[in-house]
N, C-alpha and C positions, 0 to 999 in steps of 0.2 A: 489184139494189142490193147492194152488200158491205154484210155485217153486223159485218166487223173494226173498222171505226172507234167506232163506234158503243158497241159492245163494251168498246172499250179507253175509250172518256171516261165510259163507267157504271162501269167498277174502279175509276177515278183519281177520279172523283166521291164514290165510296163506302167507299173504304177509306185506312188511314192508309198513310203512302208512305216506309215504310221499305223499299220495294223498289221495283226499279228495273225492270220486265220487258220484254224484247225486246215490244214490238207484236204478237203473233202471240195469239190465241184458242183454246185446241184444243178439241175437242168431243168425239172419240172417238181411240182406240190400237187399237193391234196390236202384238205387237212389238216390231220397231226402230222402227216408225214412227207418226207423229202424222197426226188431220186434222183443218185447221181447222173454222170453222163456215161459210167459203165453198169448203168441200172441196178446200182443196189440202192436197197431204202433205210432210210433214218427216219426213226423217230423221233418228230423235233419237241423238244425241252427247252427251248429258248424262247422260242416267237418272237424272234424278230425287236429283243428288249420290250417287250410286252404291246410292237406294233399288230403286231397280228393275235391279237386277243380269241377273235373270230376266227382263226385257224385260214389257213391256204385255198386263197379262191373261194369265199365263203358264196353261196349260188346268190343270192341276193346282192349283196355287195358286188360282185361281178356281172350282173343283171344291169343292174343301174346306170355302170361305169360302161359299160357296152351302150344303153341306149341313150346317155349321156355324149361321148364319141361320134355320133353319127348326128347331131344336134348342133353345140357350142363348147369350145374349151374352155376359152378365156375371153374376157375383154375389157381387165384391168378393173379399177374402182372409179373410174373415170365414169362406167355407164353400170348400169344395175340391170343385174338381168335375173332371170325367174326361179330361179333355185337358192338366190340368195336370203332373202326374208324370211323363206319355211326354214333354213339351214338355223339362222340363226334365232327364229323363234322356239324350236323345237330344242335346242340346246339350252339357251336362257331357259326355260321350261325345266329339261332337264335335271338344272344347276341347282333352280331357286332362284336365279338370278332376273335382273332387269335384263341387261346389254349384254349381248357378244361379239370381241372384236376379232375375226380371225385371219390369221397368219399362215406358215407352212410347217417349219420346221421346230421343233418343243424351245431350240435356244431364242428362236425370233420373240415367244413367247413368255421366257424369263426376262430378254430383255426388254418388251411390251411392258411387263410385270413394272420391272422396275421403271420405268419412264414416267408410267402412270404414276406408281404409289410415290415419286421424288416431285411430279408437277402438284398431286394433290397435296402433299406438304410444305409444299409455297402457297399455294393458292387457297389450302381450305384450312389448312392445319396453320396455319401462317409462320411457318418455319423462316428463318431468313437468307437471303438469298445464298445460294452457293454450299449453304449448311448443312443441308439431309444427308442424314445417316439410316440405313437398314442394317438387322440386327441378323447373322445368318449362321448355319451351325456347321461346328468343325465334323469333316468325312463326308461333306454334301458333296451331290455332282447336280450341276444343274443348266450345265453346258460346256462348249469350247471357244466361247469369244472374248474375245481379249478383257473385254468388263467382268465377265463370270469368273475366270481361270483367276482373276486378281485375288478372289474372296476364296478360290478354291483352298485347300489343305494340301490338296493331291501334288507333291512336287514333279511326279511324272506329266502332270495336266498342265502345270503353274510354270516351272523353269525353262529362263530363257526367253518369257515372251514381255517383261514387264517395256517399259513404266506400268507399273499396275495403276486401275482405275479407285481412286480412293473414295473412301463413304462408305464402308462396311466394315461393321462387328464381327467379327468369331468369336463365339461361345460354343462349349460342351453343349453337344448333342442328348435332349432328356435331363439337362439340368435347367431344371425351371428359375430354381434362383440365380444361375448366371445369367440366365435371357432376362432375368427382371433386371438386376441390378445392371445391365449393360444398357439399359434405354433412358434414355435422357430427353430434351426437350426439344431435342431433334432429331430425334428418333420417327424417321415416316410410315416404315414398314417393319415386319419380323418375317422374313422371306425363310419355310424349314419346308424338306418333306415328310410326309405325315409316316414314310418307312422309305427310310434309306435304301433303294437299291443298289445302286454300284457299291456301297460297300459294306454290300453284305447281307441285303433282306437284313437289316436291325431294324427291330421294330421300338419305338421308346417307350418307356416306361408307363402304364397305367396310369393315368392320372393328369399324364404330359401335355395332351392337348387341348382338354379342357382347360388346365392351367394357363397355357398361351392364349387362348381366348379371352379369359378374365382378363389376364394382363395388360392386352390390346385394347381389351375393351375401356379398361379403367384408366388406362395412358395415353388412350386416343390413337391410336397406331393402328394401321391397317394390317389385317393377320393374313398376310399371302401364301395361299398353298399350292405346291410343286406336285399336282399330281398325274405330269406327265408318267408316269411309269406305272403309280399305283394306283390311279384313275381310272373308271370306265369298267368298271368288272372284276379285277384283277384279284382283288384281296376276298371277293365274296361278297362285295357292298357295291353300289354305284362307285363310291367315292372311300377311299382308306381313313376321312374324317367320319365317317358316315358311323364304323364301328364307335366310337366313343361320342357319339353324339353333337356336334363339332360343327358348324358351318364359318368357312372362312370369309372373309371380305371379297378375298380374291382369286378366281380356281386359275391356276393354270395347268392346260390340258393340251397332248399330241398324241403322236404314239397311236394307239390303238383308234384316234376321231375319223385315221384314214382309212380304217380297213384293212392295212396292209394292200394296197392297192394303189395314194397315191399324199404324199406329205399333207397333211393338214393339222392345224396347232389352233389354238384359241385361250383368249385370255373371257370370263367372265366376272359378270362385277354387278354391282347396282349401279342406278344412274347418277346418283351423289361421287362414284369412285371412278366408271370409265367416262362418267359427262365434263370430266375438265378438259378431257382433249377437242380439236377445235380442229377444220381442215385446216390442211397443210402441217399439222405437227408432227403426223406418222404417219404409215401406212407401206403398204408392200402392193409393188404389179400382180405378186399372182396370189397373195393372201385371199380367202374365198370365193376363188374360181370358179365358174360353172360346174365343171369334171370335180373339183374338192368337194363342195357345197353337195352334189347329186348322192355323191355318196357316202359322206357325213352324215348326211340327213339318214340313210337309210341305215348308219351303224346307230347313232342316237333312236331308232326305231328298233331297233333288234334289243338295246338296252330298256328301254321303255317295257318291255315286254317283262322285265324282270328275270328271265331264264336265267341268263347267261350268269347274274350276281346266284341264284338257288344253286348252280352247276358249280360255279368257283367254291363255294363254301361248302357243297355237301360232298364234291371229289377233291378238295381240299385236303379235308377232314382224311379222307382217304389218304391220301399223299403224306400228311405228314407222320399219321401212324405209324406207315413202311418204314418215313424216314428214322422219326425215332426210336424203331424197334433194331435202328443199326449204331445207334449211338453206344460206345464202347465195343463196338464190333469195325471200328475203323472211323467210324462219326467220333467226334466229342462233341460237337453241336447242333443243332438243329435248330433255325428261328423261321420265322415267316407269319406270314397269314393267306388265307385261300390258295390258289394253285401259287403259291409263288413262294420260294424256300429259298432262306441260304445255309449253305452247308461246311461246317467246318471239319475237316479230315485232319487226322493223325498226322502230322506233319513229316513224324518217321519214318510214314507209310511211304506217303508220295507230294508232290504240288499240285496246286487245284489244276494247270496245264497237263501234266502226266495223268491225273485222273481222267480227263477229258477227252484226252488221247486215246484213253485207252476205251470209252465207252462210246467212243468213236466207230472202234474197229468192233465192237461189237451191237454197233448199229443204234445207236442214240447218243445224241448233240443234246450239247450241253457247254455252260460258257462260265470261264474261271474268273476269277474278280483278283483279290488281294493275296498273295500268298499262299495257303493250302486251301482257299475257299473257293466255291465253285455255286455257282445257281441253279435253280429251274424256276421255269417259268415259262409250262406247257400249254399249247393255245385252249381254250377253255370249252373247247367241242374235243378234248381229246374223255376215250372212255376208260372204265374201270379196270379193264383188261388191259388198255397201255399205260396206264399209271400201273399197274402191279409188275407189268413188264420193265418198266423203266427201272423201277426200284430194285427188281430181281437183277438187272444188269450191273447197279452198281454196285448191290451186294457181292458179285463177280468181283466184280473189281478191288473190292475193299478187301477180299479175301485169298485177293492175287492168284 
């Protein structure tokens, strides 16, 4: 007897249903790939929203955290213990950066972002009190807390939770002249990610973030970059600024710092941007915990190596070929950079959930976004044979 069904009416019984999950149970990983709890295998296309960059159980990453566990987990920021210093020196390293302040979760992280860039705008910028403004773009996600959801677009994200938290601009996404004319003399930050994931792998415009650069630069405004998603490997660069040449004031980074192993987020900066903070102004109990920090350390080491950024960009390249060799064949779109695509489907055909569904059942995950769009965003040790596989599935699909 299958144990999927089963399965899935004990989560839907048990848990509240702000999520929507494909049918599928997984029980154990490897890898690229998934196995349910009636042993069939997926090949994952998702990773985990680009947590698991380094694919399922990566042996080092799982090394670490094993001899990490048998050590020290936790013991708050209250005392400093020995994995903290390498974690965040090697990162700051990383960056380019002075400082690193780390957190858990990517939204702990936006909202570090903004605490930071609104105190350095009283303090360094001399904005007057109460008056900072950040300038942020319409189709961002860049969390679910009640401050982020205010500035969101996303009415499925945004309704029903306001009073909304005020101090934020919306402008067009890739229009440089709205981001300019929107900043004024309280203007602290320009909070963008450098490619939109959640709606859509959009990548902006050539040109775009060099442009925000200048602008910041010549307005005095801190250029904060959200590259929880596209950070860390993802696009084929350390950093999705990296490809236009780009260094922001401010990285913000999760998602993939933990390994897929255990939340870790991190805001870096120089010491002029994160040194206005002062104890007692912030911090979190389990923000760069021993068990974080052990193994942070050893994904910023696996990135150091540079592999993982040649492997994104040269199976990338591979991926999107497939992809747009299906464009008018059920695609109308294809955008992205390095392993990481978003796909827009024939609306006629089907929704990016039926698509989803349906390359489900024939054994690769995958995660729909807006309407007929759907993602990939395969962990980046996947190989040439399962990107050509993945791709030959959806062409199934596409072709009903």
């Amino acid at each position: 007897m299958l144990r999927t069904p089963e399965a899935v009416r004990d989560a839907e019984r048990w848990t509240a249903h702000n999520y929507h999950p494909l049918p599928v149970v997984i029980a154990s990983a490897e890898g690229s790939w998934l196995t349910d709890v009636d042993g069939r295998r997926y090949l994952d296309c998702l990773a985990g929203y680009s947590a698991l960059n380094f694919g399922h159980r990566h042996p080092k990453l799982i090394e670490a955290a094993h001899a990490q566990l048998d050590r020290l987990t936790l013991t708050s920021r209250a005392f400093i213990h020995d994995q903290f210093a390498d974690f965040c020196r090697e990162l700051a390293e990383l960056c380019g950066k002075d400082l690193v302040l780390p957190m858990n979760t990517g939204a702990e992280a936006v909202e570090t972002g903004i605490k930071v860039a609104r105190k350095w705008g009283y303090q360094v910028k001399g904005v007057a009190p109460g008056q900072a403004n950040i300038v942020v773009a319409e189709g961002n996600f860049h969390g679910r807390t009640t401050t982020i959801v205010s500035f969101s677009t996303d009415e499925d994200a945004r309704a029903d939770f306001g009073p909304y938290t005020p101090g934020f601009t919306v402008v067009p996404y890739g229009d440089l002249a709205a981001l300019t004319a929107a900043i004024d003399e309280n203007t602290v930050a320009v909070l963008i990610e450098p490619i939109q994931g959640e709606q859509g792998v959009v990548v902006p415009p050539a040109g775009y973030l060099p442009g925000v650069r200048r602008v910041c630069t010549e307005r005095n405004v801190l250029f904060v970059a959200d590259e929880i998603q596209s950070g860390l490997g993802r696009t084929g660069d350390t950093f999705a600024c990296d490809h236009e040449g780009v260094t922001p004031d401010m990285y913000l980074l999760g998602k993939a710092l933990g390994g897929g192993i255990v939340p870790v987020s991190a805001v870096a900066a120089n010491a002029d941007v994160l040194g206005v903070l002062k104890p007692g102004q912030h911090g979190s109990t389990f923000g760069g915990n021993p068990l974080a920090c052990a193994v942070a350390t050893e994904v910023v080491r696996l990135l150091a190596t540079g592999e993982f950024q040649r492997r994104s960009a040269e199976l990338g390249a591979r991926l999107h070929a497939g992809l747009t060799a299906l464009v008018g064949k059920g695609l109308v779109a294809v955008r992205g950079r390095g392993l990481w695509a978003g796909l827009d489907i024939d609306p006629a055909l089907m929704s990016g959930r039926e698509a989803c569904e349906r390359l489900m059942e024939r054994g690769v995950l995958a995660k729909d976004t807006h309407g007929s769009t759907i993602r990939l965003a395969p962990p980046l040790v996947i190989t040439e044979e399962e990107i050509d596989h993945a791709v030959a599935q959806l062409a199934a699909v596409l072709a009903g």
